[in-house]
C-alpha positions in Angstrom: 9.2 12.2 44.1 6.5 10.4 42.4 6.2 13.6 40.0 9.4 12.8 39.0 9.3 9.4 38.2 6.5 9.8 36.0 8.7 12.2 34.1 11.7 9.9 33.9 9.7 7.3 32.9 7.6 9.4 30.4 11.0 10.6 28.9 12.2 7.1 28.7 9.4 6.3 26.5 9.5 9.1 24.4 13.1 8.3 23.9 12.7 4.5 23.1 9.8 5.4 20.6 11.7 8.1 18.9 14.6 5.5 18.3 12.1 2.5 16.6 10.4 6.2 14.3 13.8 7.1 13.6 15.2 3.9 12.6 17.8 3.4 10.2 16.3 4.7 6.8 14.6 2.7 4.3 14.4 -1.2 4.6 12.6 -1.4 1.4 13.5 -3.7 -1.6 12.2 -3.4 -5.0 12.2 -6.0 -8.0 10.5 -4.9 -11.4 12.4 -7.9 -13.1 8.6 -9.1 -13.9 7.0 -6.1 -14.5 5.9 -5.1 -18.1 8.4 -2.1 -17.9 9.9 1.1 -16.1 8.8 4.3 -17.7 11.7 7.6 -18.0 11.8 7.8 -14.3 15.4 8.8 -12.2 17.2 6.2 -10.3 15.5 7.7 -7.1 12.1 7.5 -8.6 13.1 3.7 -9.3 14.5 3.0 -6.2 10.8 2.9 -4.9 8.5 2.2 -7.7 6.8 -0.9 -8.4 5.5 -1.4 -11.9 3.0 -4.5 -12.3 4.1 -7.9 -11.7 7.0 -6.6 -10.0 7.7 -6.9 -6.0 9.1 -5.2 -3.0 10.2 -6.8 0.3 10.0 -4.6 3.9 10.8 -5.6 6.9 9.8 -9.0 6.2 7.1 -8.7 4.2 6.9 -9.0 0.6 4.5 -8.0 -1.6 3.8 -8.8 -5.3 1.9 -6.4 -7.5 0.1 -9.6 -9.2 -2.4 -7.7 -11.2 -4.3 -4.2 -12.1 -7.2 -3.1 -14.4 -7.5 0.5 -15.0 -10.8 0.2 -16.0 -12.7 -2.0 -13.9 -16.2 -3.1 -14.5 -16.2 -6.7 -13.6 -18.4 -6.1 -10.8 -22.3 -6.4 -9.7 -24.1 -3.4 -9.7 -28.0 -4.7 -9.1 -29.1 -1.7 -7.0 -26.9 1.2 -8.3 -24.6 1.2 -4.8 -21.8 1.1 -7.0 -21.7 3.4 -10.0 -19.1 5.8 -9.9 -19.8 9.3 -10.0 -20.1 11.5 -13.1 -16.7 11.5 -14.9 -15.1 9.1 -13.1 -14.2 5.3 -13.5 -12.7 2.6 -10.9 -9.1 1.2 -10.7 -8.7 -2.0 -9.2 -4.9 -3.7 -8.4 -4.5 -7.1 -6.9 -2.0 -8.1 -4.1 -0.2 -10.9 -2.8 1.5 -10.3 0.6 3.9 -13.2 2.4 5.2 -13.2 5.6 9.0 -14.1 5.4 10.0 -12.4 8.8 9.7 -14.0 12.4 7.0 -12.5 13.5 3.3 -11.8 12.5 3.1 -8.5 10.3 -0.3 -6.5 9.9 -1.9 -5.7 6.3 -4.6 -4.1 5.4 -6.4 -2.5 2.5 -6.2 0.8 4.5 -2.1 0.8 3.8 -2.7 2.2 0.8 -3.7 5.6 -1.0 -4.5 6.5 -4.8 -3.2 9.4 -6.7 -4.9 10.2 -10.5 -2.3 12.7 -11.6 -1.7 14.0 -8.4 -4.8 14.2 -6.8 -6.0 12.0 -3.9 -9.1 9.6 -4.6 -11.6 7.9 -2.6 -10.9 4.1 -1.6 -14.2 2.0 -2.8 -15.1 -0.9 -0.8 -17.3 -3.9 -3.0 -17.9 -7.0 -0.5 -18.5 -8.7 -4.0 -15.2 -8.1 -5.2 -13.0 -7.9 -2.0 -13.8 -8.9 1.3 -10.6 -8.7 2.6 -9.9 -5.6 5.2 -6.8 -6.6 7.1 -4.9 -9.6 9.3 -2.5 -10.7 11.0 0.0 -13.0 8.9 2.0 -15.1 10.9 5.4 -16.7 9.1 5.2 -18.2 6.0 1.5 -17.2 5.4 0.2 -15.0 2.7 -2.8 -13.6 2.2 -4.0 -11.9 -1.8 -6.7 -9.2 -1.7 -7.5 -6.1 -4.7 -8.1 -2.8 -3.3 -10.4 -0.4 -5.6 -10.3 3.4 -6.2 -12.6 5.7 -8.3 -10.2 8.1 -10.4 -11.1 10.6 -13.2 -11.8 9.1 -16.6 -9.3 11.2 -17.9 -6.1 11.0 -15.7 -2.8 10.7 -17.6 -1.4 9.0 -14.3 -2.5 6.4 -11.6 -0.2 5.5 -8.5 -0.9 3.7 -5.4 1.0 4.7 -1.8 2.0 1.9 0.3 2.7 2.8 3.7 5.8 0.7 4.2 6.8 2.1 7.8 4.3 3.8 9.9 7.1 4.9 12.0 9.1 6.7 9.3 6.3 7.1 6.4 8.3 5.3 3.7 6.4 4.6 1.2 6.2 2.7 -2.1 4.7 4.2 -5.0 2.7 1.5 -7.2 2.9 2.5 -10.6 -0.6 1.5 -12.4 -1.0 4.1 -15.4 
């Protein structure tokens, strides 16, 4: 008997977490009204790219694209920790999120990824620069933090992944170059 209720139970969880990862699609918002510009991409594409200057809203949580530099140098490198490998060059993108929900959301500079024309690159961490890792926000608090990424010289394009939903993977793609 106590086998069983262990597997009811067990099955009652799977089935409550299941609904939350399911949810009901996308919650995400986009607004490029401030951004410098949308390049030829479809409607889809649009739907959830952020050029910029411009915004997106999940769950509660908006974020504003404040600021990138595709080049990056403004940055102390005394020792040599920091020089990027042979070929490549740093990206860095600045962040403001605010908690507009009811409850306190999570961020973190772990949220997001970096693509150089398709290719996945290494996250760079410069206390100097950005200390910030992740918090808690509660409502009505924001928090601003860059995140940094060493790409190819060359690459034709930059985007940034941020995990909007855990749960379902939706993401938003962060145009930068």
């Amino acid at each position: 008997m106590k086998k069983i209720r262990k597997y009811v139970a067990l099955i009652g969880c799977l089935m409550v977490f299941a609904a939350l990862a399911l949810g009901s699609g996308s919650d995400t918002s986009v607004d490029n009204s401030n951004a410098g510009g949308i390049s030829d991409k479809t409607n889809e594409e649009k739907d959830n790219t952020v050029m910029v200057g411009g915004c997106f809203e999940n769950n509660g949580l908006k974020c504003t694209v404040t600021d990138a530099d595709t080049d990056f140098t403004d940055y102390e490198d005394k020792y040599g920790m920091y020089t990027p490998g042979d070929g490549n060059k740093y990206v860095k993108a600045d962040f403001t999120f605010e908690n507009t929900g009811k409850s306190d959301v999570y961020v973190s500079v772990s949220d997001f990824d970096c693509y150089a024309d398709n290719a996945s690159c290494e996250q760079r961490f410069m206390s100097q620069v950005c200390d910030f890792m992740g918090d808690d926000l509660s409502t009505g608090r924001q928090a601003s933090f860059s995140v940094i990424f060493e790409v190819p010289v060359g690459a034709e394009s930059i985007d940034l992944e941020y995990t909007a939903n855990i749960w379902t993977g939706d993401k938003v793609i962060i145009k930068l170059q």
